[in-house]
C-alpha distance (Angstrom), angle and dihedral (degrees) to the residues before:
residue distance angle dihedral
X1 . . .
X2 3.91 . .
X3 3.57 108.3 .
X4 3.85 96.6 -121.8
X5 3.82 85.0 72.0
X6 3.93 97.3 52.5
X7 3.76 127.9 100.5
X8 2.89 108.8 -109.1
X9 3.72 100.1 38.2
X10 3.80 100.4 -121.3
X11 3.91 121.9 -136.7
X12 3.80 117.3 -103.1
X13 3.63 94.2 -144.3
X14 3.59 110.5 128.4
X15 4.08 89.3 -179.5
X16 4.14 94.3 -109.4
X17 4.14 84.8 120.6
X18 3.71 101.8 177.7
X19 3.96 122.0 124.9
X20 3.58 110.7 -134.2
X21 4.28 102.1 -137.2
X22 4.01 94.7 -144.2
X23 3.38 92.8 53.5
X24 3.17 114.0 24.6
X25 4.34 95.2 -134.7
X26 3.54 125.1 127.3
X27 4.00 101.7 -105.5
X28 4.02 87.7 -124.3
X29 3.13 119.6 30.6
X30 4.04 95.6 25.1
X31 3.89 97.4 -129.1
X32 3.44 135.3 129.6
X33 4.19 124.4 -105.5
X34 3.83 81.6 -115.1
X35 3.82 93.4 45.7
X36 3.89 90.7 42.4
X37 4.41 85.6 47.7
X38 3.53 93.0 48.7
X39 4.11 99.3 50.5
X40 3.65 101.3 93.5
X41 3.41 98.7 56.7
X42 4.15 102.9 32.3
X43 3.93 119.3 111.5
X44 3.31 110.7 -117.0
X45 3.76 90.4 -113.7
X46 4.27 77.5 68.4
X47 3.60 94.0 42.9
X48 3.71 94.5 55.0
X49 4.06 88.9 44.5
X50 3.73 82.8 53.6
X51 3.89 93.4 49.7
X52 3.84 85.8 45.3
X53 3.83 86.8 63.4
X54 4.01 93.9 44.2
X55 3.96 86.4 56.9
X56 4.16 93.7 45.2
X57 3.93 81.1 44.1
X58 3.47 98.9 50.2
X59 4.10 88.2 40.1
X60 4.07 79.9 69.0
X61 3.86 101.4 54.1
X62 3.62 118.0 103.3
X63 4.13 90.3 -148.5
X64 3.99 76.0 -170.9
């Protein structure tokens, strides 16, 4: 089951924490700092919007 359909709404930290400048995305998990702030206390109705946003984001990559 993807984890944006569990309940709870698990984290998508994959502990690679480092904030890519250009972009502004954690390296890992492909959130923002305020995304990454905000996690503990989010519904999970804003956790999956925020997983929502990792999939369109990682849509964009070119993993080359």
């Amino acid at each position: 089951m993807k984890p944006e359909l569990q309940s709870p709404v698990p984290s998508p930290c994959i502990n690679v924490c480092q904030m890519e400048p250009a972009t502004g995305l954690c390296r890992g998990c492909l959130r923002t700092i305020e995304e990454i702030v905000a996690w503990g206390s989010a519904s999970d109705e804003d956790k999956r919007a925020v997983w929502a946003e990792i999939r369109r984001r990682e849509a964009e990559i070119d993993w080359g």
